[in-house]
N, C-alpha and C positions, 0 to 999 in steps of 0.2 A: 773248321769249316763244317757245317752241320746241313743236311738235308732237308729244303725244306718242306712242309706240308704243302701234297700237289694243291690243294686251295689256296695255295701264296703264289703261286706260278699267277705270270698274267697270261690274261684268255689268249688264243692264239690270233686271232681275228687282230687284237687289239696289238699284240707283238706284231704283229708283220706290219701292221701301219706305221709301227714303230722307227721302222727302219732307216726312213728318213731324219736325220738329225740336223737342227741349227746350227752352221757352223760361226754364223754371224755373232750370234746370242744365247751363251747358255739360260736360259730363262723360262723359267713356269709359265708365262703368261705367252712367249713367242711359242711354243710344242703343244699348250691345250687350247688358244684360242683361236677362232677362224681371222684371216685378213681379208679384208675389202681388196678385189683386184679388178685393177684400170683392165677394159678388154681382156677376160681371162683366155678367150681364141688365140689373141696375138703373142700370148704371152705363153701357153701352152704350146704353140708353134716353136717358138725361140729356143724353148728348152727341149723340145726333141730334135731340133735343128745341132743343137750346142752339143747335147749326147751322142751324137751321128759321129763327133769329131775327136771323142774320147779315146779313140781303137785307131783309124783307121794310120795314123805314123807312128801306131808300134803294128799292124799287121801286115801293111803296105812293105816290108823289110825285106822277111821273111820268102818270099816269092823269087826275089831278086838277090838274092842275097851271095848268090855263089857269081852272078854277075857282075857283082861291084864288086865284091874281093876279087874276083878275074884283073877284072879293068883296075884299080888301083894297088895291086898286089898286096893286098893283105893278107897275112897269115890267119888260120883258123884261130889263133887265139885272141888277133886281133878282130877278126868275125863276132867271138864269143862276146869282146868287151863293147864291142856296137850293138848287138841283143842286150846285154845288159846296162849300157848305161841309161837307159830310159826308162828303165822300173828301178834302178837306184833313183833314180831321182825320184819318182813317184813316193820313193818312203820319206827322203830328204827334205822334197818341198813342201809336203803334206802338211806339219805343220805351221806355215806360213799364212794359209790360207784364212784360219779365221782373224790371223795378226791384220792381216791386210784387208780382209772386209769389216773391221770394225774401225778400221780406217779413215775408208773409202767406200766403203759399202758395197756388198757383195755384187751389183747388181756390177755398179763400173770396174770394177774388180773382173768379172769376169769378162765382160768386153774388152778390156785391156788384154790379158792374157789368152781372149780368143785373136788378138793381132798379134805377141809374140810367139802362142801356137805356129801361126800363117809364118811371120817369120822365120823360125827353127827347121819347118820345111823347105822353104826355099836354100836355105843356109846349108841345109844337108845334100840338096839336090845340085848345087852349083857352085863349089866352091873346094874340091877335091876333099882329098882325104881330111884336112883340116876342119874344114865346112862342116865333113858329113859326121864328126863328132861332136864339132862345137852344136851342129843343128841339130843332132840326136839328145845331147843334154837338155837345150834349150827347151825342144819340144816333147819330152821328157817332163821338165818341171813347170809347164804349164798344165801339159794334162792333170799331172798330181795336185795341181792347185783348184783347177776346176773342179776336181773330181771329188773333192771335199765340198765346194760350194753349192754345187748344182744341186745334190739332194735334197741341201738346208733349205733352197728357196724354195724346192716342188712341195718339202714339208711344210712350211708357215704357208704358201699360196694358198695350196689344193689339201689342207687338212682334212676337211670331211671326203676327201678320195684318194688320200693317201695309199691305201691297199691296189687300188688301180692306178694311182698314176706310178706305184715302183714296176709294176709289169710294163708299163709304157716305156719307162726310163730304161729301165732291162733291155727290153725289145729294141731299144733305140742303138746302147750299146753292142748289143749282138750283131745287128745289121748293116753297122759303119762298118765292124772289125769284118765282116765276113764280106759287104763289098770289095774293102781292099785288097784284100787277101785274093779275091779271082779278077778283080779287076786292073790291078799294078800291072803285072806282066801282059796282058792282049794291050795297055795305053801304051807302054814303053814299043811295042812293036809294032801299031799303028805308025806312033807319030817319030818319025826316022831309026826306030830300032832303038831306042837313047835310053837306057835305066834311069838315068836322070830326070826323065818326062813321068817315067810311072811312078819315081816318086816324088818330084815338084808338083803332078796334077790334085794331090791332096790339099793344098793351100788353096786349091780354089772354093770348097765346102767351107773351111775355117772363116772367108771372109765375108762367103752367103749368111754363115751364121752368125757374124759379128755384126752388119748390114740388120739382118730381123731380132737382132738381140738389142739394137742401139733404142730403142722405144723405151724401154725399160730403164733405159739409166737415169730416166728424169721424176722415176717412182721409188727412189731411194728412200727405204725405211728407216724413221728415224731410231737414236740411239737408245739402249734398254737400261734401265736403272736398277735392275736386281740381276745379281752374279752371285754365282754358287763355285765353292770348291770341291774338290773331291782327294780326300788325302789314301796313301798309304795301296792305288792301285800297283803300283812297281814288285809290292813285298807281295804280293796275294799271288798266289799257284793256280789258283784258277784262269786266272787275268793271262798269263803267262800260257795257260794251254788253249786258250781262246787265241792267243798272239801266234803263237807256235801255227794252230790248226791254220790258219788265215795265208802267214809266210809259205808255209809249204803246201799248200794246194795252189797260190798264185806260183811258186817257182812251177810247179809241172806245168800248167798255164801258160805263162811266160817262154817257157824251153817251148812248147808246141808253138807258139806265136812265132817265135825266133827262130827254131830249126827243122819243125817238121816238115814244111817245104826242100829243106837241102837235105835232109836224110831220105826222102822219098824219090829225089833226082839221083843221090845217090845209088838207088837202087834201082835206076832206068826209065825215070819217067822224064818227061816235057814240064818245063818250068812253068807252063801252061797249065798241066795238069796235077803238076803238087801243089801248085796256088787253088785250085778249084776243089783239093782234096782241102784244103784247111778251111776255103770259105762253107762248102759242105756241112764240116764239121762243128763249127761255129755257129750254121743256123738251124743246127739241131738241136743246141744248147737251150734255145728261146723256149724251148716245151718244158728239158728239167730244171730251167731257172726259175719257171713260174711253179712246176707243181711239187719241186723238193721240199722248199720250203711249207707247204700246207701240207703235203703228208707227214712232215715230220713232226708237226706241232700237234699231228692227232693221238700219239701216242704217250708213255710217260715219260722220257726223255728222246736225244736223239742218236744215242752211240749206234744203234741198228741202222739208220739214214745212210749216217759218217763212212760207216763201213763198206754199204752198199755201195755208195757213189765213188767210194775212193776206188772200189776192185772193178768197177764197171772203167774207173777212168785208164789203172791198171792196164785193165785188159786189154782197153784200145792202142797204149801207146805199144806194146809189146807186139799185138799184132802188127801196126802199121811198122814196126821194125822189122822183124822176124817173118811174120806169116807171107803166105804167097802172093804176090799183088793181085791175083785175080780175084780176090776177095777185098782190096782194098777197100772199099766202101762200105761195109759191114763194119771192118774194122775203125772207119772213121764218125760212124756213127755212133758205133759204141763207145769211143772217148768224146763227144759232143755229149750225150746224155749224162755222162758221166763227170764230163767236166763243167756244165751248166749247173746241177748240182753242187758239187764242189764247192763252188762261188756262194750262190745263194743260203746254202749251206753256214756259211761261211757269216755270212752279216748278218740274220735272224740268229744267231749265238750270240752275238754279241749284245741282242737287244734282250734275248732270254736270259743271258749270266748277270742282266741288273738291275737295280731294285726300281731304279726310276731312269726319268730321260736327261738326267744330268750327270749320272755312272754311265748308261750309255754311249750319251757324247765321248765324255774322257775313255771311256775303254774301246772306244770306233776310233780315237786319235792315235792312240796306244796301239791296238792291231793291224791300223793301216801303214801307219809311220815306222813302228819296227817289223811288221809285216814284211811288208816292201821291200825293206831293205834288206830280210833276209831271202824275197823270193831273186832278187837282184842273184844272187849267188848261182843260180840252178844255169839256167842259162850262159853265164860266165865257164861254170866247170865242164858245160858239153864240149865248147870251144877246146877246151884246154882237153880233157879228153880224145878230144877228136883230133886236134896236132901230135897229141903224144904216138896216136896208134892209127894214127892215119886211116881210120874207117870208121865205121857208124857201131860195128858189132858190141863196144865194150860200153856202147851208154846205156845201156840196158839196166848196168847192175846201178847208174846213177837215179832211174826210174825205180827202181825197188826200194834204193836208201831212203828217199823223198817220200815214197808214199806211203813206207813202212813206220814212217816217220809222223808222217800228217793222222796214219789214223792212231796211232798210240797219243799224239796229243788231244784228238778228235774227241776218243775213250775217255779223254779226262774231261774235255770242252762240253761235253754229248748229256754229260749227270745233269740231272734235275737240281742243282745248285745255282745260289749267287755268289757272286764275287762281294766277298767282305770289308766292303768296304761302303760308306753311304756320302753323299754329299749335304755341304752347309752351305746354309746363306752367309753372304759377306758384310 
């Protein structure tokens, strides 16, 4: 694996546009050319309506969370495995997603799966403990199907705004996850005290967005006649530390989605306000999701970025554990900045470690798909942590292993290298 000359790097303006990948179509012709789009208003509505729906039935959980183990007496580990089965499935189902929009075509692809979305909500909200796993999977592996799609389409749509439509899309994600997150618990106690309501009230976005998504399905792109393979990313180390960096900055992710709410009640707050501490958190993310990514790209690689954002995220989780709560908001902002990064972080590597947008693709399916699956784990082992020792204190040393972990793979993800490997035509 050799270094390459900074004049082989592509410009950063042109990576970050990058970021959007086709999931429909690996093709030359769908990633550099513009598409004609029927009403681009109504169709750029639809897709931040769609993105709004990404977050909010993994953030909606978390608030409520010692609630429903109360009410249906779940054990903490069984806790753990309901935070985690919905980002296992985001690695699971991820690759399904382009299987099924070349299908069916991404457009009805996604309107279908924004109705079993709505589904997997209600399923989780209404039907006891059986429900609330079947409907956590369900809506689980719908997100992770969307969430493959939606990019590919905002790429071929809005090509020549690609750069500004991923901060829209960002912004979009940020703001679903962070309504639900303060807004579950005040729904559940408006409408007769019921946890069930604050989190069946999320089915009602999924089906506003599937209602302004339906216009779209009659604009189905037709099928692409040139396929590329890409052999031999599995064996390449680079590929692997880009996979690595991705998994374990979404576990720390994931574990705040999932627990920071009960670790905060744990320490004496109102379930009110460790839901308002996360949504907080969350839409502080929206500023270092937009400017990690362009600071990082100004310099000659990004291992100084990686570092930064990982100890800023560090910091945050430690203090929201440890530190005094009368500082808590400090401390939640500094893992929002940190953890906004992170992410973003996180996808601009993937378009940086490859030679073109067909390595891309394949190493965005690769870091999402085993990504996932291993951020799936972090989350799972607070649970279990946390029935071992019956307190919050010993997950600390789980936040040290994770992040100490993300930036040694970061260090290697961070170099001014490609991933050795190239793609061919079929």
């Amino acid at each position: 694996m050799n270094l390459e000359p900074e004049n082989a790097m592509p410009r950063a303006d042109n990576a970050l546009e990058e970021l959007l990948i086709d999931a429909e179509a690996d093709d030359a012709v769908v990633q550099h050319s513009p598409v004609q789009v029927h009403r681009p208003w109504l169709l750029l509505l639809g897709l931040i309506l769609v993105a709004l729906n990404l977050r909010p039935a993994l953030s909606s959980m978390a608030p409520l969370l010692s609630e429903v183990s109360s009410s249906l007496g779940l054990s903490a580990a069984q806790a753990g495995l309901l935070t985690t089965l919905p980002v296992l499935c985001l690695g699971l189902f991820a690759p399904m997603a382009p299987i099924l929009a070349r299908r069916f075509g991404a457009e009805r692809v996604v309107l279908g799966i924004l109705l079993t979305l709505a589904a997997g909500i209600i399923l989780r909200s209404s039907f006891g403990e059986v429900g609330l796993f079947a409907g956590s999977l369900l809506a689980g592996a719908s997100i992770g199907i969307i969430g493959v799609l939606l990019p590919g389409i905002v790429k071929r749509d809005f090509a020549r705004q690609a750069g500004a439509m991923t901060g829209v899309y960002t912004m979009a994600l940020c703001l679903g996850a962070a309504l639900a997150a303060g807004a579950s618990v005040p729904l559940s106690h408006y409408f007769a005290d019921s946890w069930n309501i604050g989190l069946g009230f999320w089915m009602l976005p999924a089906l506003v967005a599937a209602l302004f998504w339906l216009p779209q399905v009659g604009h189905r792109h037709g099928a692409h006649q040139v396929a590329y393979r890409v052999k031999g990313l599995l064996r390449d180390p680079l590929a692997w530390q880009v996979t690595l960096y991705m998994g374990l900055q979404s576990s720390l992710a994931y574990i705040v989605f999932g627990w920071l709410p009960s670790i905060l009640i744990g320490r004496g707050l109102s379930a009110t306000e460790a839901g308002l501490a996360l949504s907080g958190s969350i839409i502080v993310q929206l500023a270092s999701s937009l400017a990690a990514p362009w600071l990082a790209t100004r310099g000659k690689d990004q291992r100084l970025a990686i570092v930064v954002v990982m100890l800023l995220t560090l910091g945050g989780l430690f203090g929201c554990l440890y530190a005094p709560l009368d500082g808590l908001w400090g401390w939640a902002i500094l893992l929002g900045l940190g953890q906004g990064g992170t992410f973003s972080l996180a996808l601009t590597l993937i378009v940086l470690r490859s030679r073109d947008s067909h390595v891309a693709a394949n190493l965005s399916s690769m870091a999402q798909g085993i990504g996932y699956t291993l951020a799936s784990l972090g989350p799972f082992a607070v649970g279990l942590v946390h029935d071992w020792t019956g307190g919050w204190t010993a997950i600390g040393w789980i936040f040290a292993l994770i992040g100490l972990g993300a930036i040694a793979a970061g260090l290697g993800a961070g170099r001014a290298l490609y991933v050795q490997v190239s793609s061919e035509k079929l």
